[in-house]
PANUDO-670935 format. One record per residue (C-alpha): residue number from 1; chain; x, y, z. Coordinates in nm, 4 decimals. Each point is the difference from the previous one (the first is absolute). Example, Ala and Ser with C-alpha at 12.3 -4.5 7.8 and 13.67 -1.06 7.14 Angstrom:
BEGIN
   seq   mol          X          Y          Z
     1     A     1.2300    -0.4500     0.7800
     2     A     0.1370     0.3440    -0.0660
END
This chain:
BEGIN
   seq   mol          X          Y          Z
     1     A    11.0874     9.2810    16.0174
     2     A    -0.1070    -0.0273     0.3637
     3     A     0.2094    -0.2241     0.2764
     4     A    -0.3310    -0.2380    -0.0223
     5     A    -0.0050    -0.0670    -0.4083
     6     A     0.3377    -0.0319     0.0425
     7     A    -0.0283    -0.2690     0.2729
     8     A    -0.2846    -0.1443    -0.2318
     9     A     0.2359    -0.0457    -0.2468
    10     A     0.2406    -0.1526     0.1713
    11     A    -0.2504    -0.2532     0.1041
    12     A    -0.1424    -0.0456    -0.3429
    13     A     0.3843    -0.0631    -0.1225
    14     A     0.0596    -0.2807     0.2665
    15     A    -0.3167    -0.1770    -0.1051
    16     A     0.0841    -0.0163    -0.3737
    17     A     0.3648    -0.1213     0.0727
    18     A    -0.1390    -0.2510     0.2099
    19     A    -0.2404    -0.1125    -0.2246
    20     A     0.3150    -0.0023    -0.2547
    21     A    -0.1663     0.2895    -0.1996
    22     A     0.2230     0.0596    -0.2452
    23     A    -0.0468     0.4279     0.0113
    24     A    -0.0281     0.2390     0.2874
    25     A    -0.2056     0.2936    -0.0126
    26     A     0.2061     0.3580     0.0623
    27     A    -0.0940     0.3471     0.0942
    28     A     0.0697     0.2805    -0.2244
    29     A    -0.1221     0.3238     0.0930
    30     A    -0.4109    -0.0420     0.0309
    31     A     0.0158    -0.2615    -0.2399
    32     A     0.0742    -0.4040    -0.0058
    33     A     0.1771    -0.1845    -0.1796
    34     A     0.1598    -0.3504    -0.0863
    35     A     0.3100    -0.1060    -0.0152
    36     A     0.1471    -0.3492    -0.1434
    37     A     0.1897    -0.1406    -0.2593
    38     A    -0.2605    -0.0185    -0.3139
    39     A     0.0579    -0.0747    -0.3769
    40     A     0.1277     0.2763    -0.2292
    41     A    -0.2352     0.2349    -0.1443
    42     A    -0.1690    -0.0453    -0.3161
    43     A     0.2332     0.1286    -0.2556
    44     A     0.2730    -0.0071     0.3138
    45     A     0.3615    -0.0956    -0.1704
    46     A     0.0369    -0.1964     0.2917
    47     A    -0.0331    -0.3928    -0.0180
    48     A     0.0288    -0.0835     0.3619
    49     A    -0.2228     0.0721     0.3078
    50     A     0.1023     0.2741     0.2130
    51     A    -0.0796     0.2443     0.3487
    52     A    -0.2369     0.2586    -0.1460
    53     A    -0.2840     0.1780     0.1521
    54     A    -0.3862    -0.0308    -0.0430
    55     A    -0.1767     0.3246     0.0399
    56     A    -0.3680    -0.1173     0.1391
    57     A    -0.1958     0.3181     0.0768
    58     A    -0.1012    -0.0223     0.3345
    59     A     0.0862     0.2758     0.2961
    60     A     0.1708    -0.1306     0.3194
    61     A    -0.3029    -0.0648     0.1790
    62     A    -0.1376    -0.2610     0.1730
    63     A    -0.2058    -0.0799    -0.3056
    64     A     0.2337     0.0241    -0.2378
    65     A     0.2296    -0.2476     0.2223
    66     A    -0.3119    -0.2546     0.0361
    67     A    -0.0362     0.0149    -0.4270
    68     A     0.4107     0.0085    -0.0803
    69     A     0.0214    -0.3548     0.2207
    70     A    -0.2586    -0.1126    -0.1859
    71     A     0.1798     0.1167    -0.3258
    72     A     0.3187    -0.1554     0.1284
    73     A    -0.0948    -0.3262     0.0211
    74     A    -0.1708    -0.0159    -0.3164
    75     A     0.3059     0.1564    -0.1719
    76     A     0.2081    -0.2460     0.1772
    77     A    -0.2140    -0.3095    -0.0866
    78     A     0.0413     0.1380    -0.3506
    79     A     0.3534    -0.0126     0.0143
    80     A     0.0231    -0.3137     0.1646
    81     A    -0.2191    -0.1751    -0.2995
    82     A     0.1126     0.2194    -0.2898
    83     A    -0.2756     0.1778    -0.1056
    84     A     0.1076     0.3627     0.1068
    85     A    -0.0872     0.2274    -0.3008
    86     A     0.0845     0.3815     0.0365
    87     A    -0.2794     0.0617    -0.2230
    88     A    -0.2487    -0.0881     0.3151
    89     A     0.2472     0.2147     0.2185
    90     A     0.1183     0.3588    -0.1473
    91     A    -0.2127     0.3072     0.0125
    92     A    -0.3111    -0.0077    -0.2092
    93     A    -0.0704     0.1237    -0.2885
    94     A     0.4513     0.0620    -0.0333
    95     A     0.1271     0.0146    -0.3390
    96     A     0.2379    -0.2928    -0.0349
    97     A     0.3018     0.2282    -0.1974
    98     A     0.2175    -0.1436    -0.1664
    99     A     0.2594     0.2285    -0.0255
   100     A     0.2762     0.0194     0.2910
   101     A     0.0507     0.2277     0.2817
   102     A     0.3144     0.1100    -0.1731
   103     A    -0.1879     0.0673    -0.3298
   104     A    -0.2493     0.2075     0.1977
   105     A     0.2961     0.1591     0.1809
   106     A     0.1312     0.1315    -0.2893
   107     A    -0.2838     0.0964    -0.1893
   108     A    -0.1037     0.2619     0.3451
   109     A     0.3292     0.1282     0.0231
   110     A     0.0417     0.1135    -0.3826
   111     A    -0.3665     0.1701     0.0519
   112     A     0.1230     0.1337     0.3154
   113     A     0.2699     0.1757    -0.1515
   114     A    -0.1973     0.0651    -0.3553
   115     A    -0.2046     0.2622     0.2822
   116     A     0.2951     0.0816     0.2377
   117     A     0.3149     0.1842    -0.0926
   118     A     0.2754    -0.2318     0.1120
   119     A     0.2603     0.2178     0.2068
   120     A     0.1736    -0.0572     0.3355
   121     A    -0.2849     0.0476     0.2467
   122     A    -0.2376    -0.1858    -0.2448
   123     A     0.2208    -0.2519     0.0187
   124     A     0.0370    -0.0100     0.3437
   125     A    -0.3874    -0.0280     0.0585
   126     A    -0.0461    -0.2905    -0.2601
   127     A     0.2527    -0.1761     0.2086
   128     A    -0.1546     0.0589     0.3020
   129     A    -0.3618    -0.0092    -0.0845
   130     A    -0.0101    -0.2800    -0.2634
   131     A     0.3281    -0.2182     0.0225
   132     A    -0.0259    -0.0391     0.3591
   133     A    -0.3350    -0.1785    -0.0500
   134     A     0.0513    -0.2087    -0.3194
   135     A     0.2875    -0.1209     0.2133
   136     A    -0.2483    -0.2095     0.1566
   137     A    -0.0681    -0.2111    -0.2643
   138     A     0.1053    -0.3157     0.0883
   139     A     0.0609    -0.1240    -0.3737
   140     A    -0.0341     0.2462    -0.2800
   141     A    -0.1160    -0.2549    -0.2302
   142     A    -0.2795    -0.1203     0.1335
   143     A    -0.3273     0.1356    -0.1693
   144     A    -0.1473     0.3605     0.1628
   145     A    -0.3053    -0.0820     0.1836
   146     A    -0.1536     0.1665     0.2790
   147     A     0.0891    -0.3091     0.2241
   148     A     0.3822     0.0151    -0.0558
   149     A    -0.0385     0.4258     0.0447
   150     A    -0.1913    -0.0765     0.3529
   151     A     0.2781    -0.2813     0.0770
   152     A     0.2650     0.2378    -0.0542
   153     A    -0.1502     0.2497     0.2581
   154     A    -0.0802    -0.2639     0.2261
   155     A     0.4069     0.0107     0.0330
   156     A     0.0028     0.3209     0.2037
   157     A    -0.1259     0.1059     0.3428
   158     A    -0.3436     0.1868     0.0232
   159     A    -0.0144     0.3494     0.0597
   160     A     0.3596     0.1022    -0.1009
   161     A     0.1341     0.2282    -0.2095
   162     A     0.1468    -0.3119    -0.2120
   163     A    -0.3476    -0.1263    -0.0749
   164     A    -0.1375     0.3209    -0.0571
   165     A     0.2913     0.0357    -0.2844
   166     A    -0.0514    -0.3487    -0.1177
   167     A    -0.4005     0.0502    -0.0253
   168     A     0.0475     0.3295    -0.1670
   169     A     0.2136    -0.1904    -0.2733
   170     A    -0.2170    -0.3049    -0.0339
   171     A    -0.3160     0.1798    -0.0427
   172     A     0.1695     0.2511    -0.2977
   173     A     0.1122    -0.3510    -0.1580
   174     A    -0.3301    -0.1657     0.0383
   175     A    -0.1648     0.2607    -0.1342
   176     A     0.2003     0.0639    -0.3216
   177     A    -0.0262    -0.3163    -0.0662
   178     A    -0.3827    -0.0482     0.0250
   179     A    -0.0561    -0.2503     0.2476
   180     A    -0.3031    -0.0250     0.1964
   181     A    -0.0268     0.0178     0.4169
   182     A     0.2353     0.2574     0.0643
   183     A    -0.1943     0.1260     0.2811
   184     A     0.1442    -0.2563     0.1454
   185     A     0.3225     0.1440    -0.0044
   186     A    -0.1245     0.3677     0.1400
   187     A    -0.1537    -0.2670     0.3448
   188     A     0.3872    -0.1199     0.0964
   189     A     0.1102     0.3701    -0.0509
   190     A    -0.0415     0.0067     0.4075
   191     A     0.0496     0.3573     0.1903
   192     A     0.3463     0.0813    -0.0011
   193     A     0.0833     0.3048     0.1169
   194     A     0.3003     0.1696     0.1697
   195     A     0.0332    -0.0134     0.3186
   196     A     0.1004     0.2069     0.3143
   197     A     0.3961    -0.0136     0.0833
   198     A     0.0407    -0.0573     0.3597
   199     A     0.3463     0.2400     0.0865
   200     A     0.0665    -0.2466     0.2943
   201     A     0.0754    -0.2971    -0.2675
   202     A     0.2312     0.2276    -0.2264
   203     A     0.4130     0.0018     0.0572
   204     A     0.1168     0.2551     0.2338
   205     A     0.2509     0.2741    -0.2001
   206     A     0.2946    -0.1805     0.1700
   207     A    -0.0685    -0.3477    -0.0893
   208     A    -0.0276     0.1043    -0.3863
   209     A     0.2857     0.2265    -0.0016
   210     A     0.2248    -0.2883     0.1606
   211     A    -0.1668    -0.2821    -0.2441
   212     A     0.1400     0.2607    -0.2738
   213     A     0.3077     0.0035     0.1015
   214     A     0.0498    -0.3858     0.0357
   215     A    -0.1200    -0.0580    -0.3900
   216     A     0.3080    -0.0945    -0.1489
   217     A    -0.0564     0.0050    -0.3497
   218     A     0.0020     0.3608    -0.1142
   219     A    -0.2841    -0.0103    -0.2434
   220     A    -0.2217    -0.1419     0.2528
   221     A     0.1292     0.2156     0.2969
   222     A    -0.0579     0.3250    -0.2441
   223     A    -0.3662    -0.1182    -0.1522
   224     A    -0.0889    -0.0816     0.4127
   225     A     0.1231     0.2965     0.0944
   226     A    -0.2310     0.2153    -0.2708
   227     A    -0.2842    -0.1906     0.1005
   228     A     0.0620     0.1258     0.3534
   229     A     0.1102     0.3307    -0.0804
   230     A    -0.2760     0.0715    -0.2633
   231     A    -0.2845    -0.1822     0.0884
   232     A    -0.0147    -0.1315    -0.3434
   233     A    -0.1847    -0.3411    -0.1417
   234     A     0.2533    -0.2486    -0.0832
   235     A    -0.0867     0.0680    -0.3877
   236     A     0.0876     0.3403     0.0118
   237     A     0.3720     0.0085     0.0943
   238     A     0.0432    -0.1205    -0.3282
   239     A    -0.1525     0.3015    -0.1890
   240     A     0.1583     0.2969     0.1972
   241     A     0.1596     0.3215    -0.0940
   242     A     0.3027     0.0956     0.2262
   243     A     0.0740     0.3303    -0.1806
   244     A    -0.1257     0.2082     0.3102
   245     A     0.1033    -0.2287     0.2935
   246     A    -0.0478    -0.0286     0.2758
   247     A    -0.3490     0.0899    -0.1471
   248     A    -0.0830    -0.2853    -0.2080
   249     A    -0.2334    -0.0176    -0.3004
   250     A    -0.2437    -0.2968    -0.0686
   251     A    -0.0439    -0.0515    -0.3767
   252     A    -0.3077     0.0831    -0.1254
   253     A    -0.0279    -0.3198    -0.2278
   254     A    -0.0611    -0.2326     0.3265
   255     A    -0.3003    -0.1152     0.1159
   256     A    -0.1230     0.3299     0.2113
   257     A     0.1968     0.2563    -0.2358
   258     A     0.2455     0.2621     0.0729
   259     A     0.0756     0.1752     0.3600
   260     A     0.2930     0.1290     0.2031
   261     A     0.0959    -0.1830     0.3802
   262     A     0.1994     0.1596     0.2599
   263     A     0.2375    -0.2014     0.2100
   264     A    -0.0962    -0.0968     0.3733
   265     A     0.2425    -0.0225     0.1176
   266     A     0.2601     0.2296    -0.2164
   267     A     0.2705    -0.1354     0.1636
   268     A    -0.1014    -0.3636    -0.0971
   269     A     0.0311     0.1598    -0.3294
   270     A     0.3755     0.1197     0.0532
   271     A     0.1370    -0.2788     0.2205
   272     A    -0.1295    -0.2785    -0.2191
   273     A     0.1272     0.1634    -0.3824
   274     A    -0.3231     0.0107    -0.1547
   275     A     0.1217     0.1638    -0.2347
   276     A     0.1878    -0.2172    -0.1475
   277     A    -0.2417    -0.1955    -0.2121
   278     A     0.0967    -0.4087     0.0853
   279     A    -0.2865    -0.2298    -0.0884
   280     A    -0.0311    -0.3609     0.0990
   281     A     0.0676    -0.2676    -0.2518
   282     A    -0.3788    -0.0579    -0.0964
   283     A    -0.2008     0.0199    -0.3246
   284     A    -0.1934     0.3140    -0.0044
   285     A    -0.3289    -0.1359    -0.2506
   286     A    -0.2527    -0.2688     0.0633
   287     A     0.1842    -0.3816    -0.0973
   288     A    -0.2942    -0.1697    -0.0070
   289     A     0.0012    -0.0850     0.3850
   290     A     0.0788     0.2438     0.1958
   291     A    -0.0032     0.4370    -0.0159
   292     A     0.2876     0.2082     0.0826
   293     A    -0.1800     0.0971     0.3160
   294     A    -0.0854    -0.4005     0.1029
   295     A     0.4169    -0.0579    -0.0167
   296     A     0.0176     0.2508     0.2409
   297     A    -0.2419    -0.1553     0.2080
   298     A     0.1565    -0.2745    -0.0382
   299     A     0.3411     0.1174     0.1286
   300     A    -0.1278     0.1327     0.2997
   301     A    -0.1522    -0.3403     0.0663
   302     A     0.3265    -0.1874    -0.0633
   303     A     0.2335     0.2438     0.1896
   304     A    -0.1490    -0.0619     0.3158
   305     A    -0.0844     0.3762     0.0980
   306     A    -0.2198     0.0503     0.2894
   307     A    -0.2143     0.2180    -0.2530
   308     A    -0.1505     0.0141    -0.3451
   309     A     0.0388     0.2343    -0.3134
   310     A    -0.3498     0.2226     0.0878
   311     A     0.1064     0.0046     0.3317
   312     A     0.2214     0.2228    -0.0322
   313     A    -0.2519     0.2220    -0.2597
   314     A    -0.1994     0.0091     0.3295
   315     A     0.2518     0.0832     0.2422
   316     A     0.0810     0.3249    -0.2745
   317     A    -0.4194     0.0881     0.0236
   318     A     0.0956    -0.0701     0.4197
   319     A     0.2811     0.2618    -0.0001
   320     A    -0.2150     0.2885    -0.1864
   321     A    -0.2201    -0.0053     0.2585
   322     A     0.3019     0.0323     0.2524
   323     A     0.1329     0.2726    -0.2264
   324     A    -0.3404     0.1823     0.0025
   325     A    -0.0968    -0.0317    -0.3881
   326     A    -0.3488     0.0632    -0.0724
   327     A    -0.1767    -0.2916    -0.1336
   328     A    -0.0785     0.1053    -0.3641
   329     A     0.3496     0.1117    -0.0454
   330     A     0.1580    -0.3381     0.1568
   331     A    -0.2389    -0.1755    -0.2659
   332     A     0.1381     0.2129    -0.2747
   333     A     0.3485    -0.1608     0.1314
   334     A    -0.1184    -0.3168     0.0440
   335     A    -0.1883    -0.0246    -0.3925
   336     A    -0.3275    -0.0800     0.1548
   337     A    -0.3300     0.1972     0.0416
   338     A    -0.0443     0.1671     0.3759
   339     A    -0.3423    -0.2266     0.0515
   340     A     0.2103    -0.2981    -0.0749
   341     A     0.2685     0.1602     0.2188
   342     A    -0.2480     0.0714     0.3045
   343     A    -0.1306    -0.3310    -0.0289
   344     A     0.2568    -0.2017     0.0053
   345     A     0.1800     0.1959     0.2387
   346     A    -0.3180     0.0888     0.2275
   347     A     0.1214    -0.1557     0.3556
   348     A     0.3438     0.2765     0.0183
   349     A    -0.2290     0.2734    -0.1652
   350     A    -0.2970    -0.0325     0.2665
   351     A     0.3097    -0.0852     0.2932
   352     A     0.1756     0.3188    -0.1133
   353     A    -0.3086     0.2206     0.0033
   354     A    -0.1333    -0.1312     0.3099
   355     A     0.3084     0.0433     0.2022
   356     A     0.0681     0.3756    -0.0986
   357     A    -0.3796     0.0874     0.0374
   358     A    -0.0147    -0.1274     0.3618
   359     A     0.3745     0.1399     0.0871
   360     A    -0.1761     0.3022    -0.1112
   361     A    -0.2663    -0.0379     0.2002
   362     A     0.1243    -0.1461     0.3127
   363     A     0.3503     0.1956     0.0256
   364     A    -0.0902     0.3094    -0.1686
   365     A    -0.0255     0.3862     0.0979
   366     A    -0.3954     0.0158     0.0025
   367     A    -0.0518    -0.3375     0.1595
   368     A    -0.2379    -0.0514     0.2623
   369     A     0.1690     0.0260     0.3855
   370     A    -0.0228    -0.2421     0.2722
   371     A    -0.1855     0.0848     0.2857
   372     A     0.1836     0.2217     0.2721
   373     A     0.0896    -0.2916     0.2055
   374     A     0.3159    -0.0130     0.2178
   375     A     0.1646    -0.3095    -0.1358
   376     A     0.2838     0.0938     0.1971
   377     A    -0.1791    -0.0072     0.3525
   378     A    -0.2188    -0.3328    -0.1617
   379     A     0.3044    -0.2021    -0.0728
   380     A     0.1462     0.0514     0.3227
   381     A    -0.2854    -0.1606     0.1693
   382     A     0.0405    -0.3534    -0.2098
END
């Protein structure tokens, strides 16, 4: 959304509170919405009023801004006199289920494993590709509708990997279970994509090597210093084989399957014990809330490091450049393709080329010469 819909927005806002509107219109995405506390869904087990949102199909524009206030105040008057029906309000044509999210929830999930065979690193995508977005339901027992499904998204930030995840999972759900609109879901997918890693923003060697050392707890200070060491995602130090160390072996049954990582640093590898297997305190399987590789997160977040988890995955894809490892065989370490390699690491790959080609060029043995000037004699006349 552009600096002037936003502005527009803001304006529209201040002229429905002062009014004493009883919604404000928000921006999610391209899309509008509204935002208020309404009565409870038909077939809702909820009594009382509460905040939900009201998807209203119109893009951020300064069209769909004029027609939302107007929506807005009629909602509003509605709600002021009583007569708000969610029959006049939710998507057309929406089959009003009357089953429950959680009876749709697990109705997917035993067809999803009726087709999938249910081992480690199928496990480990339903977690991260389905439970992280049915998370989002607010209330499991409400009915499944379209609405609630668009709600839910409505939660996360366009354009991120989070509400790519959460669209994926929504629009497998909506689908299995027949209801109409789902294109819908496929419009608030956004563009996500990964981006570029700026080396100047990453941890130099010696700040993460000290911030190792001052982890006290030595399941932390151990997983840390693999992460470091290794490169790895936070998910993976949990499925390693140490038999060959200080080569380490990523188990095949995670996400991106099996491979072998070298230490960069080997020392960090000596000097810190790695191997001697000490794992943090955490659960290692999806609760309900949270993945093993979220706690992680998490703990990076609460320790206050001056760095996250994947920083330190891309300050291991920053020293095989130092090291001189081809790209396609720092991918192989790193469990990724080399075109997702090369584009997410394209500013050190183009810096590193450029620089030797023109040290080449410039200081090299068949280089061009300067003109037979004496610089000598030229200098002394300044």
């Amino acid at each position: 959304m552009g600096l002037d819909i936003e502005w527009e927005l803001q304006q529209l806002n201040s002229r429905l509170k002062a009014g004493g509107t009883r919604v404000t219109v928000e921006s999610r995405g391209k899309s509008l919405l509204l935002r208020g506390t309404f009565p409870p869904k038909p077939h809702s087990q909820r009594d009382k009023p509460y905040q939900q949102r009201l998807f209203l199909g119109f893009k951020a524009s300064y069209a769909g801004l004029r027609t939302s206030e107007q929506k807005a105040k009629i909602i509003s008057a509605q709600l002021e006199l009583g007569t708000f029906d969610w029959a006049d309000w939710l998507e057309k044509g929406e089959p009003q289920l009357l089953e429950s999210v959680s009876f749709w929830l697990e109705k997917f999930e035993a067809y999803h494993w009726n087709k999938v065979e249910k081992n480690r690193k199928s496990l480990r995508t339903w977690e991260d590709s389905y439970l992280r977005a049915f998370a989002k339901f607010p209330n499991q027992n409400e009915p499944l509708s379209l609405t609630l499904i668009l709600e839910a998204i409505a939660t996360t930030k366009p354009d991120t990997k989070t509400r790519q995840i959460v669209c994926h999972g929504m629009w497998k759900l909506a689908t299995f279970a027949g209801i109409t609109g789902v294109e819908k879901i496929r419009e608030l997918t956004g563009g996500y994509s990964p981006k570029s890693v700026n080396p100047r923003t990453l941890p130099s060697d010696e700040t993460i090597a000290t911030a190792v050392n001052s982890i006290k707890h030595p399941g932390w200070r151990w997983l840390v210093g693999m992460l470091a060491t290794y490169g790895l995602r936070s998910h993976e130090v949990f499925s390693l084989d140490m038999s060959e160390f200080p080569i380490v072996r990523v188990s095949e049954d995670t996400k991106t399957g099996e491979r072998i990582v070298y230490p960069l640093y080997p020392e960090w590898a000596d000097v810190w014990k790695l191997d001697k297997v000490t794992l943090p305190p955490i659960s290692q399987n999806y609760d309900g809330k949270k993945t093993p590789g979220q706690r992680v997160a998490r703990w990076f977040w609460d320790s206050q490091l001056s760095f996250r988890a994947y920083d330190l995955r891309h300050s291991y894809s920053r020293r095989c450049f130092e090291f001189d490892i081809p790209t396609n065989r720092a991918a192989k370490l790193m469990g990724h393709s080399e075109s997702i390699h090369c584009q997410t690491y394209r500013a050190w790959i183009d810096e590193k080329y450029y620089r030797s080609k023109f040290e080449l060029d410039i200081f090299g043995a068949g280089k061009p010469q300067a003109p037979n000037v004496d610089l000598l004699e030229y200098n002394a006349t300044r």
